[in-house]
VEXDREN-2710 file (C-alpha; in Angstrom, 1 decimal):
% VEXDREN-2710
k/r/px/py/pz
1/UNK/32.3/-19.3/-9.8
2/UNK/35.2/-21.9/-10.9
3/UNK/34.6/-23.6/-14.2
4/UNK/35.8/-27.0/-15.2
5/UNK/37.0/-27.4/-18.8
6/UNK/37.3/-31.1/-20.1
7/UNK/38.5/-31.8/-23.4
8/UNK/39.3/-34.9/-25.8
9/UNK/40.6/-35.3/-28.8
10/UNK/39.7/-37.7/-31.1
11/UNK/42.2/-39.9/-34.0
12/UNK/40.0/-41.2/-36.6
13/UNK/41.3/-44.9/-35.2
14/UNK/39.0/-44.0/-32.0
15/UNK/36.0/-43.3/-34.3
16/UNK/35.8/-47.0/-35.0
17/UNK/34.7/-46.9/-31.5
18/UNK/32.0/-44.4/-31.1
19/UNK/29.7/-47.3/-29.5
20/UNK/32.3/-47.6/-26.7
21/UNK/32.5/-44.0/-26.5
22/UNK/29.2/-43.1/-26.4
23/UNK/28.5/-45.8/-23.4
24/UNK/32.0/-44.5/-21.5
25/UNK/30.5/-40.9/-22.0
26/UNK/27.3/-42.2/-20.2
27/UNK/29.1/-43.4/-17.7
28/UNK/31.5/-40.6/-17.4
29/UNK/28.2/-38.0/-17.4
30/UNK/26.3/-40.3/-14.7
31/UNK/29.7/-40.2/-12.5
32/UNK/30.2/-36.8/-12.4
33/UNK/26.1/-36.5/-12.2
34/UNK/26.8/-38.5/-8.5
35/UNK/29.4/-36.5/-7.7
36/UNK/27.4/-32.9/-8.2
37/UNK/28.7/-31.8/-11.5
38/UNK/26.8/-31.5/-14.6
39/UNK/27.2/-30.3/-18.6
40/UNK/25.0/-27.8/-19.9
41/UNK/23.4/-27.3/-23.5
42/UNK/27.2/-26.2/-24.4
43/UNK/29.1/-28.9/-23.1
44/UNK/30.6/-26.6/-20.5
45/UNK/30.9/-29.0/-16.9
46/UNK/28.7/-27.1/-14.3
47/UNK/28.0/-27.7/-10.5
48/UNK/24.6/-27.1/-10.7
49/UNK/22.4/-29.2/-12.5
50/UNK/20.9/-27.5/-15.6
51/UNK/17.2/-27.6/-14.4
52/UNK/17.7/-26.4/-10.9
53/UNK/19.8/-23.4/-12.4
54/UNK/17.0/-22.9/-14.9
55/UNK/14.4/-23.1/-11.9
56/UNK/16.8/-20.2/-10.2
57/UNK/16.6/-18.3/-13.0
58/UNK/12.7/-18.4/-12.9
59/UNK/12.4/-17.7/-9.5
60/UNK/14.2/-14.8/-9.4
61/UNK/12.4/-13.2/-12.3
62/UNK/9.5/-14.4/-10.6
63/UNK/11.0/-12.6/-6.8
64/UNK/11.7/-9.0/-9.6
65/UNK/7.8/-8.6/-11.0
66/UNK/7.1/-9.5/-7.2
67/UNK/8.9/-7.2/-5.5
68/UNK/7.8/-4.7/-8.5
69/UNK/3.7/-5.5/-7.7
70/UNK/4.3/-4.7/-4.1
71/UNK/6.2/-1.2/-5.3
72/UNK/3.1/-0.7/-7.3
73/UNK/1.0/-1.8/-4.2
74/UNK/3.0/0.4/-1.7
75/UNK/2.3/3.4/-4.0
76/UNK/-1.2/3.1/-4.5
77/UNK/-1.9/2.4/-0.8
78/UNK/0.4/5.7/-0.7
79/UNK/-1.8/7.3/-2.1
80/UNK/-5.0/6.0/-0.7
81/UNK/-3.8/7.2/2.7
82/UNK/-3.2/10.8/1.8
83/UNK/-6.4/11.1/0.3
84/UNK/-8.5/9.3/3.3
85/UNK/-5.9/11.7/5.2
86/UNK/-7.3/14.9/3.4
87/UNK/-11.1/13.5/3.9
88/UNK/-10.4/12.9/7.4
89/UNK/-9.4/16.9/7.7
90/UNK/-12.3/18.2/5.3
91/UNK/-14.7/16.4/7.6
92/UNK/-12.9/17.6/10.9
93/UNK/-13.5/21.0/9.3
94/UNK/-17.0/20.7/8.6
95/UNK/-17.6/19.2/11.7
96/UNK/-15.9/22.7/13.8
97/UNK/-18.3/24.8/11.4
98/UNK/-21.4/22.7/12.2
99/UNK/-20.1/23.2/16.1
100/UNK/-19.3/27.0/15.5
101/UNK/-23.2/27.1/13.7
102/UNK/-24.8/25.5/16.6
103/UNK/-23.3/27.1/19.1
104/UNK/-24.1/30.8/17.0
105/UNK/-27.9/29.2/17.0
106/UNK/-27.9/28.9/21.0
107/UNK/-26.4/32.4/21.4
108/UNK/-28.9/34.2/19.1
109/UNK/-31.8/31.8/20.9
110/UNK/-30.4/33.0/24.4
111/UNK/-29.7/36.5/22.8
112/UNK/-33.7/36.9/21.8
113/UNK/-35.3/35.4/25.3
114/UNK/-33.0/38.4/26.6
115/UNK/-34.6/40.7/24.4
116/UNK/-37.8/39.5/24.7
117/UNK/-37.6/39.4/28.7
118/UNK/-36.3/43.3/28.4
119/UNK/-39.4/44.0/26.5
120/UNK/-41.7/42.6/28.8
121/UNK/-40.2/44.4/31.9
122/UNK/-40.7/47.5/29.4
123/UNK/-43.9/46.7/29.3
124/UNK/-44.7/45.8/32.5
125/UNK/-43.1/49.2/33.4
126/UNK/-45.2/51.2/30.6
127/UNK/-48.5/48.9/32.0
128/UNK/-47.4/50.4/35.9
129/UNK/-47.1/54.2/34.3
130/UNK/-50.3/53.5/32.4
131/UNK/-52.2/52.7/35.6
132/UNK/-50.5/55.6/37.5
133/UNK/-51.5/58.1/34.7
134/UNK/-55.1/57.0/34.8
135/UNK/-55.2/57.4/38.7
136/UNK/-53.8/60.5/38.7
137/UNK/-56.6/61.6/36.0
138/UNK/-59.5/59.9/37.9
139/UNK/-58.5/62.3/41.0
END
């Protein structure tokens, strides 16, 4: 960024007139004003006026604790999707041992009408060689 310098000096016969002065450096301010240039609190001659580069200066602290919050933001949304992440596998993992117990229910349900079905043909067989017995007695 180029900087322009002015400078005056001043004889004490020019203090007489300070009136003029002051009114030529109103003029000479609103002139360069039209033209884009400006002084700041030091006097230094600037291209941008002092309000919009204090409005830039705002905005960008404003754009830093912005960009900061959505840091913060990104890492606490982070964070919330590992943990929904890890619930998502505990309940995928419950969810296979409540299968695995179902399906260990059906076989020991199956397993028993198996067994009971044996013991009636048992039966039924110890029933036929009960009769047999008792007819072979009667004769």
């Amino acid at each position: 960024m180029t900087y322009l310098l002015l400078a005056a000096t001043v004889t004490p016969s020019e203090q007489n007139f300070s009136r003029e002065a002051g009114r030529e450096t109103a003029m000479a301010k609103d002139i360069l004003g039209e033209a884009g240039l400006h002084f700041d609190e030091l006097n230094k001659l600037r291209v941008l006026d002092p309000e919009v580069t204090q409005q830039t200066i705002e905005l960008k602290e404003e754009c830093k604790d912005f960009v900061d919050k959505i840091g913060q933001f990104q890492k606490i949304v982070g964070g919330l999707i590992e943990l929904v992440d890890q619930l998502a596998k505990e309940a995928e993992n419950e969810k296979m041992k409540a299968i695995g117990a179902r399906n260990l229910l059906k076989s020991i349900a199956k397993q028993r009408e198996a067994q009971q079905q044996q013991l009636q043909a048992l039966i039924a067989e110890k029933k036929m060689q009960l009769e047999r017995n008792s007819a072979v007695t009667l004769l």
